[in-house]
N, C-alpha and C positions, 0 to 999 in steps of 0.2 A: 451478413453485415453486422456489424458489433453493436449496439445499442449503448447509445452514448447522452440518453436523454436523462440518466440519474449516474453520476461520477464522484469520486475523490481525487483530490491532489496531496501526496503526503508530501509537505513540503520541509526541505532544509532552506540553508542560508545564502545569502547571495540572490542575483536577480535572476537565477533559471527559473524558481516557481511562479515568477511573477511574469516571465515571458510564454510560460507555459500557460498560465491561467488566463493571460488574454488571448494565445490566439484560440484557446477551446472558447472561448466566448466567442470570438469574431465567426468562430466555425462551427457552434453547434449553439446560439440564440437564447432558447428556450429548454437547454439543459439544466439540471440542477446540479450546481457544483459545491460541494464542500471540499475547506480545507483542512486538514490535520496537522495544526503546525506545532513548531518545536520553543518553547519557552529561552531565551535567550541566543534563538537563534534565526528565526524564521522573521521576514520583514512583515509587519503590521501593513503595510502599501496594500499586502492581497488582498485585501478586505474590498479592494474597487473592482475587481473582478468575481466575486464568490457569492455564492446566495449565504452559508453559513460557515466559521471560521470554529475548530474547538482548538485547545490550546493544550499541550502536557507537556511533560516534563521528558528528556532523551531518556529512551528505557524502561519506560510504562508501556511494554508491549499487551499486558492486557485491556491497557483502557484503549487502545488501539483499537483493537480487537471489535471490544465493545460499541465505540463509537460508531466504526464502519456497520456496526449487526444495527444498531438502533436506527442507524440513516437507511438499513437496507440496500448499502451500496454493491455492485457486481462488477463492478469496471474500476479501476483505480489506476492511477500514475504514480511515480517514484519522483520528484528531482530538486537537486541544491545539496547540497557540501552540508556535513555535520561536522563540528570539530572531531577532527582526530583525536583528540587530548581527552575526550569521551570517551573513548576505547579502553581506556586504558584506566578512569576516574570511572568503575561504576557504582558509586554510591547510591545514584538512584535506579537502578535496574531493577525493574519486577523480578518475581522468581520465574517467573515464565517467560522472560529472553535470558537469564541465566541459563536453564533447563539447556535451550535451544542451541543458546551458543556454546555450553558444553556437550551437548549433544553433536554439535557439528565440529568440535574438537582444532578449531582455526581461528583464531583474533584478526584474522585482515576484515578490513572494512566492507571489502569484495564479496569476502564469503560471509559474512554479519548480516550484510543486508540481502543476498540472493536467500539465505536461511528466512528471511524473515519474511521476503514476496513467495519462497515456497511455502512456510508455513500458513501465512494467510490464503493461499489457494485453495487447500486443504479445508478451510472454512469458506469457502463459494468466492471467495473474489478475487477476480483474473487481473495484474497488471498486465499494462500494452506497452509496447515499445512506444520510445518516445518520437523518433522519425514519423509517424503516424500522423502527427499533427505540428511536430515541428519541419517539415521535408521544405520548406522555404529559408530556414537559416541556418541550414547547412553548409558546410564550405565548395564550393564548386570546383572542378577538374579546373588546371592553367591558372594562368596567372589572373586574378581577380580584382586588379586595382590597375591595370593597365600599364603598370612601372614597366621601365628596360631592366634585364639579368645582366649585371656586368658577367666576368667572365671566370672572376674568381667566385661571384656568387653560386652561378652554375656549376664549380669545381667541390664547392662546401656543399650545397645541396645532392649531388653525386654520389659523395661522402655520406654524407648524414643519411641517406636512403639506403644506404649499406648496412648503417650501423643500428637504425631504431628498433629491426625489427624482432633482432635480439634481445632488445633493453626493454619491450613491452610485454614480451613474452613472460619475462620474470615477475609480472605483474609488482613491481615497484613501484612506478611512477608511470607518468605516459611522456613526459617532456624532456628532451636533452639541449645542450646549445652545442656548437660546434665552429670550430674557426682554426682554417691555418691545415684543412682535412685531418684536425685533432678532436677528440671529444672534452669539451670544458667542463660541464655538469649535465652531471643526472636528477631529474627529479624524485626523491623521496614522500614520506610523511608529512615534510612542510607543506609540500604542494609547488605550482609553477611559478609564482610570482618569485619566490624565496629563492627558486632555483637559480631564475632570471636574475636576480639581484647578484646570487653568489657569481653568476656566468661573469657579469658585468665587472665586477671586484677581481676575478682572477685573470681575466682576457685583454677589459677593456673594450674597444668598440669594435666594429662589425663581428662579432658573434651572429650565427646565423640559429634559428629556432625551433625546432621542431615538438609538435605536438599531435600526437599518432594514437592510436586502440590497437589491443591485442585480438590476435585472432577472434577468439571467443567471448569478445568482450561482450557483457550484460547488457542490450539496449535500453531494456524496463527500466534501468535506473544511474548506469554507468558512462554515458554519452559522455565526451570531452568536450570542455566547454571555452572559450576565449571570448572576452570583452574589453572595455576599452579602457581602464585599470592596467589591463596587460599592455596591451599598444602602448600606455604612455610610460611603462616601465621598459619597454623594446627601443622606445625614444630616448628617455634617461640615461639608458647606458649606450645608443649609439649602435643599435643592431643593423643588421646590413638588410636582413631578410627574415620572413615570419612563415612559415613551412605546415601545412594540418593536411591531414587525411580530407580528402573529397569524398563528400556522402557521411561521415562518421565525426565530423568535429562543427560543435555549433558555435555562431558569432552571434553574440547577444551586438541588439543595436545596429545590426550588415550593415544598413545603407552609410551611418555615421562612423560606423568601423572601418570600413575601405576608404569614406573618402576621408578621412583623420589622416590613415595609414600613406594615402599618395599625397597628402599634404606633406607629411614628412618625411616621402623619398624613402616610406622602409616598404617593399613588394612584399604581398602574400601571394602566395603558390597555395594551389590546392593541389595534390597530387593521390590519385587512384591507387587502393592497396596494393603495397610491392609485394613481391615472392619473401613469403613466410620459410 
């Protein structure tokens, strides 16, 4: 059994680290948690779930480093969005994630940060997958909000399960929309909101949504995530249906996500990974 009574959270943006750090509260009481969070990017909110918060800058992988050796941490988690537009601005990168990320000879985000939970392994501490303690806000097999499939939805969805399994593969994006058994967009670098926005501008309404992981996708840090930001961008443009992998895509907020979602007549499906 893992020992989970001294832990880190390296946390990015958005509210997965803050959904991650309560429920390791609600599930382990009397652990001690710190978090590692990102200057400009990381919500200040964690601070209600943490024993102790340090702060750097994206790309100071040795005070990283450092922090985790001084806390004496062995167990650590990954999750939340860095900007992308980081990748790409390293002005503040130490020379030792420079080193790293030349040494690993790939700029995707994907391989940046598995470089960076394998190189911290190497120095004693194990990330864990994040299903470990998020396996409650997960998205479920079947329909999850109790809606009816009309008949064209069930026609797109058909479609769309044909089509994602290719488009994740390429490790691009994880989100397409689909409508009319066409694909409308792909998600990129922007990310799924943007995607959704473009869907909506080239389509119009019932666009139907899919949000899927690659085969070998990273659990330690890579989890597909939907909240309710997205739902009411899925509403803005008139989507028919909202599509995620069962077991692999997390709903920040579920109970308020689903019932938002059959408030406004758009069904989520959760559906079991298809033949890759």
């Amino acid at each position: 059994m893992v020992d989970f009574s001294r832990l880190a959270i390296i946390a990015g943006n958005r509210q997965l680290p803050l959904l991650l750090s309560r429920r390791i509260r609600e599930q382990y009481p009397t652990a001690r948690i710190i978090a590692v969070c990102f200057k400009g990017e990381t919500s200040h909110l964690i601070k209600k779930y943490v024993d102790a918060t340090y702060w750097i800058d994206v790309g100071q992988l040795s005070k990283l480093r450092s922090i985790l050796n001084s806390e004496k941490i062995k167990q650590a988690f990954m999750a939340g969005q860095i900007n992308p537009l980081r990748i790409f601005n390293q002005k503040k990168w130490d020379q030792e994630l420079k080193s790293l990320v030349k040494e690993a000879g790939d700029f995707r985000p994907h391989t940046i940060f598995c470089s960076i939970i394998n190189y911290l392994k190497r120095q004693g501490v194990v990330f864990q997958e994040l299903p470990i303690i998020l396996k409650d806000d997960l998205a479920r097999e079947g329909v999850m909000n109790g809606l009816h499939l009309s008949a064209s939805l069930e026609k797109n969805v058909e479609f769309g399960l044909r089509v994602i399994p290719g488009f994740v593969e390429l490790d691009i994006g994880q989100t397409i929309a689909v409508k009319h058994s066409s694909v409308v967009a792909l998600e990129a670098l922007e990310g799924t909101d943007k995607a959704i926005r473009r869907a909506g501008r080239l389509a119009g309404k019932d666009c139907v949504i899919f949000k899927f992981s690659k085969t070998k996708q990273d659990l330690r840090f890579d989890l597909p995530v939907v909240g309710v930001s997205t739902l009411k961008l899925l509403k803005k443009i008139k989507a028919s249906g909202l599509v995620l992998e069962a077991g692999k895509v997390i709903l920040l907020e579920k109970e308020r996500f689903l019932s938002l979602a059959k408030l406004w007549s758009i069904p989520v499906l959760g559906k079991k990974t298809f033949a890759r």
